[in-house]
Biopython code that builds the backbone (N, CA, C, O; Angstrom):
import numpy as np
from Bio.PDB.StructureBuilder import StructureBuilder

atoms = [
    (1, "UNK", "N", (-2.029, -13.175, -9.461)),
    (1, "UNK", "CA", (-2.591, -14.498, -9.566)),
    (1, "UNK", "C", (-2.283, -15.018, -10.960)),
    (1, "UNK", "O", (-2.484, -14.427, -12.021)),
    (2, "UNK", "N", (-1.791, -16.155, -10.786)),
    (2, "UNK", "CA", (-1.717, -16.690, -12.358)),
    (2, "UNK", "C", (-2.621, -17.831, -12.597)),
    (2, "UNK", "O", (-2.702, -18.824, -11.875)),
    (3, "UNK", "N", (-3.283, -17.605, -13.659)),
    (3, "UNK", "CA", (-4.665, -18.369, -14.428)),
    (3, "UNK", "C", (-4.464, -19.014, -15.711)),
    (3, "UNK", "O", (-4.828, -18.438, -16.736)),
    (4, "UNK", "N", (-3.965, -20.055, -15.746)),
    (4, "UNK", "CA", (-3.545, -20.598, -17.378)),
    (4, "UNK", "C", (-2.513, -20.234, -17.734)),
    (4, "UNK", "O", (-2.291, -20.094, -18.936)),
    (5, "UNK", "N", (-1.666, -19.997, -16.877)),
    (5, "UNK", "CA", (0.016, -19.703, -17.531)),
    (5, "UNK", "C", (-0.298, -18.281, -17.261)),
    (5, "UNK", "O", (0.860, -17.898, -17.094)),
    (6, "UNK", "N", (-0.809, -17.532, -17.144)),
    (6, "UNK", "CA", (-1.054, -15.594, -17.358)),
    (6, "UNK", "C", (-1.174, -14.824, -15.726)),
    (6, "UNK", "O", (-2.135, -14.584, -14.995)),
    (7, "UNK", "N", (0.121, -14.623, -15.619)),
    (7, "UNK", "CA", (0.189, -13.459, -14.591)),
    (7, "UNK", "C", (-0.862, -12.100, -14.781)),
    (7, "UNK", "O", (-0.851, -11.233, -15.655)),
    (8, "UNK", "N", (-1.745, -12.279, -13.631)),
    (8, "UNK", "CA", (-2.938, -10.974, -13.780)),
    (8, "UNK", "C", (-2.304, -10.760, -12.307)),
    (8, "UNK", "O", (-1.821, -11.618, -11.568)),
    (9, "UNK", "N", (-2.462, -9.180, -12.063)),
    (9, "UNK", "CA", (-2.702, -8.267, -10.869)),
    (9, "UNK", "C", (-4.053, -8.717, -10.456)),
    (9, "UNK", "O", (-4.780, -9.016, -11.403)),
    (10, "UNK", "N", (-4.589, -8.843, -9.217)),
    (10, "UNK", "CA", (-5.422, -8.371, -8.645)),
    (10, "UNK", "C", (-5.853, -7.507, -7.788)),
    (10, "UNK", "O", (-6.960, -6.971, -7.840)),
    (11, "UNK", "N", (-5.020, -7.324, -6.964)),
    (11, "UNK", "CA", (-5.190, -6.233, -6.136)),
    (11, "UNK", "C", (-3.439, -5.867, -5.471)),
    (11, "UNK", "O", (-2.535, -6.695, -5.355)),
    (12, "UNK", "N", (-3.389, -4.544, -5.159)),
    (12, "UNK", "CA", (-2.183, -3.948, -4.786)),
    (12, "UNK", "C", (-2.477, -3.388, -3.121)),
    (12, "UNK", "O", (-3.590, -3.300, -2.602)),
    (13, "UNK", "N", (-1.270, -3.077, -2.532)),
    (13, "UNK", "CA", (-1.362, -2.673, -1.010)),
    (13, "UNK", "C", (-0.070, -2.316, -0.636)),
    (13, "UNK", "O", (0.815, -2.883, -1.277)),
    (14, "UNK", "N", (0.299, -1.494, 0.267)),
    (14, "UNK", "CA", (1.051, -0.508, 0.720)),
    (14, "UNK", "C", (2.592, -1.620, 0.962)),
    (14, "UNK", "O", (2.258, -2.784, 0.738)),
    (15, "UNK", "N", (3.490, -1.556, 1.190)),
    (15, "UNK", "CA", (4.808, -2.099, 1.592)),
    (15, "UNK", "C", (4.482, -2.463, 3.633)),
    (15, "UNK", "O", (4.763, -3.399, 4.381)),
    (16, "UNK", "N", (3.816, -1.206, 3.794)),
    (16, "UNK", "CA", (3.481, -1.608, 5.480)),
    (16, "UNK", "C", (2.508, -3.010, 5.361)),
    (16, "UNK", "O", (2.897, -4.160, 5.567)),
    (17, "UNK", "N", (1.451, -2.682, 5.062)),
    (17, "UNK", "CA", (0.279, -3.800, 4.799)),
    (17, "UNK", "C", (0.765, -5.401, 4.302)),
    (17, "UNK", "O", (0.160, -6.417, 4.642)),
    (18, "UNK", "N", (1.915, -5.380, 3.479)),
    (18, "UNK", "CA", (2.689, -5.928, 2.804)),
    (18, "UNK", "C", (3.441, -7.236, 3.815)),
    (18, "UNK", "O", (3.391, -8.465, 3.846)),
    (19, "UNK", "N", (4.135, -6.144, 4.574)),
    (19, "UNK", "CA", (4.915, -7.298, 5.487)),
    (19, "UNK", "C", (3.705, -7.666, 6.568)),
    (19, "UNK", "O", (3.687, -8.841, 6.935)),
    (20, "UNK", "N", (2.773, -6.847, 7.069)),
    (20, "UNK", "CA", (1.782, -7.527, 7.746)),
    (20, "UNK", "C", (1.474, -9.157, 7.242)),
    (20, "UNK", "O", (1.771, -10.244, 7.739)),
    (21, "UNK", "N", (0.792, -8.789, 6.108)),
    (21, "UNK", "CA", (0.241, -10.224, 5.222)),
    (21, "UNK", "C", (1.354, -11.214, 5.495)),
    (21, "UNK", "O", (1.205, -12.235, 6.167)),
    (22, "UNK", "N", (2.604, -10.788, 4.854)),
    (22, "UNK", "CA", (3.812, -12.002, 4.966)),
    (22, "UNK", "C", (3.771, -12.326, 6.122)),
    (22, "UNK", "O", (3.609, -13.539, 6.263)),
    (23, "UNK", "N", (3.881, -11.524, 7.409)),
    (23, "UNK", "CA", (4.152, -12.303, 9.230)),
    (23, "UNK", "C", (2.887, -13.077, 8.944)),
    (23, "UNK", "O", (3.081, -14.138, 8.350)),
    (24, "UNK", "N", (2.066, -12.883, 9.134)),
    (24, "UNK", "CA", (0.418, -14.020, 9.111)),
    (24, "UNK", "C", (0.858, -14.801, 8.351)),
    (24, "UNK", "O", (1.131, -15.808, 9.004)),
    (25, "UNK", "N", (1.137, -14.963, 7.152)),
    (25, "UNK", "CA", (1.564, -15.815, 6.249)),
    (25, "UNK", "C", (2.637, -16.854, 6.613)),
    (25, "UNK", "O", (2.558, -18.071, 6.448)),
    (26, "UNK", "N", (3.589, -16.197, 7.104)),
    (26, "UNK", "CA", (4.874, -17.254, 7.424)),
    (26, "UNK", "C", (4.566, -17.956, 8.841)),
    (26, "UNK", "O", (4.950, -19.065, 9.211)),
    (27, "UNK", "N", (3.624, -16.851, 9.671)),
    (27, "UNK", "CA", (3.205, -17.741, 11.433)),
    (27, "UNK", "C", (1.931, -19.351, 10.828)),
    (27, "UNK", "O", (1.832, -20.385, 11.488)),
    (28, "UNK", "N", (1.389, -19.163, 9.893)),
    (28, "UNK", "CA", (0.206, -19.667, 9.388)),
    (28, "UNK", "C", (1.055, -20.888, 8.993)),
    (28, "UNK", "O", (0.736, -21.929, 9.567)),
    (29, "UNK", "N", (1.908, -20.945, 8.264)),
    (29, "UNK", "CA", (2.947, -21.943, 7.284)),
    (29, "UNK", "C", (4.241, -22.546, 8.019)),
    (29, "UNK", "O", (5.018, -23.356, 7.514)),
    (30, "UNK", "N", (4.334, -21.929, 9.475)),
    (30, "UNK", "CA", (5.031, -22.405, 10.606)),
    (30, "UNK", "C", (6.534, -22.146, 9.628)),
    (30, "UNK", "O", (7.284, -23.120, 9.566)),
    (31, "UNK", "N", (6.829, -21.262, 9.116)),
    (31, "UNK", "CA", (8.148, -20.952, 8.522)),
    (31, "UNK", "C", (9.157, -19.926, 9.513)),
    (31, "UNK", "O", (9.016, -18.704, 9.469)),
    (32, "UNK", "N", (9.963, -20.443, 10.212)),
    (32, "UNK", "CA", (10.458, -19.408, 10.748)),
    (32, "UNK", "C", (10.962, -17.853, 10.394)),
    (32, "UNK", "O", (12.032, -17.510, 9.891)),
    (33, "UNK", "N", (9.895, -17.069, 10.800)),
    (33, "UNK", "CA", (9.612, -15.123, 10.995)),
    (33, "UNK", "C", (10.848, -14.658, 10.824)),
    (33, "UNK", "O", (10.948, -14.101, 9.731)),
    (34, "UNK", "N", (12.174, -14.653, 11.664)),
    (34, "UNK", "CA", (13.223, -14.217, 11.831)),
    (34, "UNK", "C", (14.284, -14.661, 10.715)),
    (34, "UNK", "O", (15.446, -14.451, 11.061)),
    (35, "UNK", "N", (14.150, -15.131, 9.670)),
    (35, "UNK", "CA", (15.004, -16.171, 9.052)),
    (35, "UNK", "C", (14.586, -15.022, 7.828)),
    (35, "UNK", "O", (13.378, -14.789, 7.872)),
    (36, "UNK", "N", (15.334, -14.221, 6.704)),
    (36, "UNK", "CA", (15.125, -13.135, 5.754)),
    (36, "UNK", "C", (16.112, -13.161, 4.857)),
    (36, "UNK", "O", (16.141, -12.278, 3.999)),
    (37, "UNK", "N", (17.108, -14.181, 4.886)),
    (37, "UNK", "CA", (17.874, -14.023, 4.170)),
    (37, "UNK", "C", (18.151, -15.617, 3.452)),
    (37, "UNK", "O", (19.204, -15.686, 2.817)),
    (38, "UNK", "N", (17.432, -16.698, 3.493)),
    (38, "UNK", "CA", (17.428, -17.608, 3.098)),
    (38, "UNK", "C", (15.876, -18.365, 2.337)),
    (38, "UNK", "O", (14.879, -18.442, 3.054)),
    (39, "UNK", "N", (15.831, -18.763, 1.209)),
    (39, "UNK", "CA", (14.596, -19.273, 0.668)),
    (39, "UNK", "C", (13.905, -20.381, 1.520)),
    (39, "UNK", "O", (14.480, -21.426, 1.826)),
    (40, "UNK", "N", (12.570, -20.061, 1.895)),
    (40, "UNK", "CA", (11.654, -21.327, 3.134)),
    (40, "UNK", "C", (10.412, -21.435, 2.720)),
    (40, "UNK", "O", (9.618, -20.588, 2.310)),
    (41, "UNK", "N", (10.310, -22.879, 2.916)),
    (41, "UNK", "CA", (8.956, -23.717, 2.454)),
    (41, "UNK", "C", (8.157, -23.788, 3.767)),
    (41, "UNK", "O", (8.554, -23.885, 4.929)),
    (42, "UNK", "N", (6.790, -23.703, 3.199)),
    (42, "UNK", "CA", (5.681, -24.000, 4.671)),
    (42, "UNK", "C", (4.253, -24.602, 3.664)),
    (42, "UNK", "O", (4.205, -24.810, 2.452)),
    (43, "UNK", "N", (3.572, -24.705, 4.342)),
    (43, "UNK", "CA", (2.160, -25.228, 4.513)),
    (43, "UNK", "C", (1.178, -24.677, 5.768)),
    (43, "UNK", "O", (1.493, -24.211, 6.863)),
    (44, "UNK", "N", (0.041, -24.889, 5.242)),
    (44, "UNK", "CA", (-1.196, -24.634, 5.626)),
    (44, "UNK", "C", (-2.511, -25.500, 5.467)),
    (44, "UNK", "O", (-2.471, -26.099, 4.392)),
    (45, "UNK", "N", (-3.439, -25.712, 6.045)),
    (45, "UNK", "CA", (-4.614, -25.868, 5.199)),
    (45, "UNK", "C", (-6.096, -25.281, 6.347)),
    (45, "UNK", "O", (-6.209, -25.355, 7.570)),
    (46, "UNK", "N", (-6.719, -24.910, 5.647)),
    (46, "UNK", "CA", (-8.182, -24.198, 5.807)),
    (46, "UNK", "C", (-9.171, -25.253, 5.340)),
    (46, "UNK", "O", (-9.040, -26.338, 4.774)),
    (47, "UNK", "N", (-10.509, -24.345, 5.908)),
    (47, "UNK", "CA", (-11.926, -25.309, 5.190)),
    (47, "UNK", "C", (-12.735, -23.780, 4.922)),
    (47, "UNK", "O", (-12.878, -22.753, 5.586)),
    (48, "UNK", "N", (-13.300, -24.396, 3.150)),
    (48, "UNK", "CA", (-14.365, -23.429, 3.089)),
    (48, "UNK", "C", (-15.267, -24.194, 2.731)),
    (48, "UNK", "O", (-15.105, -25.413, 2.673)),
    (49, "UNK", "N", (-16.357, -23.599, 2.434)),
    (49, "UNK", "CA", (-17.370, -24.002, 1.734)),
    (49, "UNK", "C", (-17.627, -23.836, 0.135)),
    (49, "UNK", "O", (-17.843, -22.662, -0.164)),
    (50, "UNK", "N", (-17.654, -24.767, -0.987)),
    (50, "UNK", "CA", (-17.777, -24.732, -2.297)),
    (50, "UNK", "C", (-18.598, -24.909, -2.612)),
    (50, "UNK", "O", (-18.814, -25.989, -2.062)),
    (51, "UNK", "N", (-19.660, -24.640, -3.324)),
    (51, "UNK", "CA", (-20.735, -25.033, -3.707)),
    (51, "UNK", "C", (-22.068, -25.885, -3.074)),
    (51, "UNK", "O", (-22.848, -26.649, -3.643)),
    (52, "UNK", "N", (-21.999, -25.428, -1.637)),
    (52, "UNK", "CA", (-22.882, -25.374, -0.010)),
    (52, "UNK", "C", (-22.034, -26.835, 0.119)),
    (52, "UNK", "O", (-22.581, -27.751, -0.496)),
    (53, "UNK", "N", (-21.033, -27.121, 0.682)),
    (53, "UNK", "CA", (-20.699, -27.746, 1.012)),
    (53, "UNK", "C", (-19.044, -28.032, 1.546)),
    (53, "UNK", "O", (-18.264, -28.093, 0.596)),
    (54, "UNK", "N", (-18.534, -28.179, 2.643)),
    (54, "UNK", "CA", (-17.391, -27.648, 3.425)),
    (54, "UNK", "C", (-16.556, -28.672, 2.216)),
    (54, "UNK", "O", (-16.826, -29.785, 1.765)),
    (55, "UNK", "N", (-15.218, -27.515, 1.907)),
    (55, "UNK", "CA", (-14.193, -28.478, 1.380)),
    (55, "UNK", "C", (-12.336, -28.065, 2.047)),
    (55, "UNK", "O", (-11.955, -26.942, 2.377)),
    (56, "UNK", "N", (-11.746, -28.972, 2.068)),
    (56, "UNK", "CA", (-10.359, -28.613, 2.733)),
    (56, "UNK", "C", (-9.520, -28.203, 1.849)),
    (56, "UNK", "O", (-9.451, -28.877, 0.821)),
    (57, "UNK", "N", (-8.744, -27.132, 1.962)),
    (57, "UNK", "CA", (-7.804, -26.511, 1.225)),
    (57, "UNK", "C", (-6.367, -26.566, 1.837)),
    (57, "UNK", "O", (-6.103, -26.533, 3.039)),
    (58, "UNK", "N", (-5.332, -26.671, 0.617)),
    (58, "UNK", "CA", (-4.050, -26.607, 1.296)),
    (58, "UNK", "C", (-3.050, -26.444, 0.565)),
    (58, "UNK", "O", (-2.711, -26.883, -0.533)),
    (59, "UNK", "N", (-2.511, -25.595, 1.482)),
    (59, "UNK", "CA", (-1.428, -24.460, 0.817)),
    (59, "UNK", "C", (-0.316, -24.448, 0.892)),
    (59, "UNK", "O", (0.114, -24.363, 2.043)),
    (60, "UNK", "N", (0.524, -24.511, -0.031)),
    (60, "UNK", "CA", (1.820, -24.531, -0.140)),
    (60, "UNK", "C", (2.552, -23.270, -0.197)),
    (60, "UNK", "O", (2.409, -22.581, -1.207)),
    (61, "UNK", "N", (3.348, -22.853, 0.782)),
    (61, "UNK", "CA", (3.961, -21.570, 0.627)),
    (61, "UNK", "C", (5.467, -21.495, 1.091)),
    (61, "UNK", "O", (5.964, -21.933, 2.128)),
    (62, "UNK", "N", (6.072, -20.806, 0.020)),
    (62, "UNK", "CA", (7.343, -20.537, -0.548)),
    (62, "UNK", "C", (7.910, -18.897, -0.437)),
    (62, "UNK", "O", (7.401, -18.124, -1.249)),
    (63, "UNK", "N", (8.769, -18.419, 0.367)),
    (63, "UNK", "CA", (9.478, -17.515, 0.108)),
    (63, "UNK", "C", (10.876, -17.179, -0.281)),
    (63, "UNK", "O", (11.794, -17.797, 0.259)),
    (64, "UNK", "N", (11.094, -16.367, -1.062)),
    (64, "UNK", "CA", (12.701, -15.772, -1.308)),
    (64, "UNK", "C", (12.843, -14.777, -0.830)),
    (64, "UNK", "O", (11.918, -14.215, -0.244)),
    (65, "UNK", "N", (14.211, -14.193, -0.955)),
    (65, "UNK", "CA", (14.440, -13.127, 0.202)),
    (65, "UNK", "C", (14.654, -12.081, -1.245)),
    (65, "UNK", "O", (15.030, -12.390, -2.376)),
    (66, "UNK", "N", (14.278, -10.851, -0.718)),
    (66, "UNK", "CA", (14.138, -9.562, -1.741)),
    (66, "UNK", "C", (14.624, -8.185, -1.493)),
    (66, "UNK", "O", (14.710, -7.892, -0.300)),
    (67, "UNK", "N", (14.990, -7.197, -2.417)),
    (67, "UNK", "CA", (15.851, -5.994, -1.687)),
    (67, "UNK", "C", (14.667, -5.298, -0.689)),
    (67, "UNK", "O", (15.093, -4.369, -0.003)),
    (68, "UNK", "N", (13.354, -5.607, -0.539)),
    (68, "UNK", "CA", (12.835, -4.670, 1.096)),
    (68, "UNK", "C", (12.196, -5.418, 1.678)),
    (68, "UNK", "O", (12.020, -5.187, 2.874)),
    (69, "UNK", "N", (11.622, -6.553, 1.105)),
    (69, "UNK", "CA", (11.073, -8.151, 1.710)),
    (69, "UNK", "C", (11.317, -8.992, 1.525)),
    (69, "UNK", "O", (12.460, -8.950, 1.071)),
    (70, "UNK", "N", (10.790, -10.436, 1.588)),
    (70, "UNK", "CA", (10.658, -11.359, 1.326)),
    (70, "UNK", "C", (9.738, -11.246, 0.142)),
    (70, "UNK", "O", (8.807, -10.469, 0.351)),
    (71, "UNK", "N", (9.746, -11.924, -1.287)),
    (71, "UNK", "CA", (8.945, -12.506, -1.935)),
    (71, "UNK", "C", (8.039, -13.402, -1.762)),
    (71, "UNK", "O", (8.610, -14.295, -1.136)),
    (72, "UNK", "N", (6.578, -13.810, -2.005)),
    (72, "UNK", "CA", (6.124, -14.540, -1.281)),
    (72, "UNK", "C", (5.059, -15.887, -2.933)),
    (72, "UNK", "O", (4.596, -15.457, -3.990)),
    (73, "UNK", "N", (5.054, -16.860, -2.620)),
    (73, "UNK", "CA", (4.140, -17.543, -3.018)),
    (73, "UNK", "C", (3.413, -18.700, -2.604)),
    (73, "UNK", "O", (3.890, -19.595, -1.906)),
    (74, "UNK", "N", (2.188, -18.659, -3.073)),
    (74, "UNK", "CA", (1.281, -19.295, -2.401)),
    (74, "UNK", "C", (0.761, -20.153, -3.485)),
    (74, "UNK", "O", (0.440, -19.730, -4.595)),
    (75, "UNK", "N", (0.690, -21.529, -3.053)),
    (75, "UNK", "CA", (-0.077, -22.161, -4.224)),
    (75, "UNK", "C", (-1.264, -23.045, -3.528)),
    (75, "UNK", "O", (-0.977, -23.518, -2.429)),
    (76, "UNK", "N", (-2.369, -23.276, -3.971)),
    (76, "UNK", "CA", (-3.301, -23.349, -3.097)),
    (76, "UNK", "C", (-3.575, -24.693, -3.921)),
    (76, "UNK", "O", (-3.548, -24.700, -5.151)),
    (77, "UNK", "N", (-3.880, -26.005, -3.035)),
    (77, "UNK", "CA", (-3.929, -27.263, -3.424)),
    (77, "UNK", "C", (-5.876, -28.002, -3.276)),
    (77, "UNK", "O", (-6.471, -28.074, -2.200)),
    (78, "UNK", "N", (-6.378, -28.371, -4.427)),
    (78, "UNK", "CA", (-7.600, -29.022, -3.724)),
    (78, "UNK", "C", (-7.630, -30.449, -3.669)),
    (78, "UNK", "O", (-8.572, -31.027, -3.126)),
]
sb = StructureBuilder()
sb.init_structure("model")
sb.init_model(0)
sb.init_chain("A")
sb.init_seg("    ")
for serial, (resi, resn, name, xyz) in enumerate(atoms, 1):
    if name == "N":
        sb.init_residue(resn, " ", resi, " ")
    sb.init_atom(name, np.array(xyz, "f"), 0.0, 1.0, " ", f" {name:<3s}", serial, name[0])
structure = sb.get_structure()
């Protein structure tokens, strides 16, 4: 996650677990699954609740192709 310009880790997970997240990720962002060798843009948006009160979120997501996956980023819009 980056916070003010500063790449922090937050949490780590297996290479299996890995491409799980990305398929949800790319079916979620309507980016075509089968496509691994070319850079693809998608979108999303969700509703949570912020401070007791529902707000809409929306996500911009970007992949590149990598020597055992896809690279993945997510930028989350309010």
């Amino acid at each position: 996650m980056r916070l003010d310009g500063v790449l922090h880790d937050i949490l780590t997970f297996s290479l299996k677990d890995y491409l799980q997240y990305l398929s949800k990720l790319k079916f979620m962002s309507g980016i075509k699954m089968n496509v691994t060798d070319l850079p693809q843009d998608g979108r999303f948006s969700f509703v949570t609740r912020v401070h007791g009160h529902d707000e809409s979120i929306d996500a911009r997501v970007n992949t590149l192709p990598g020597l055992y996956a896809d690279s993945i980023a997510v930028r989350y819009l309010q």
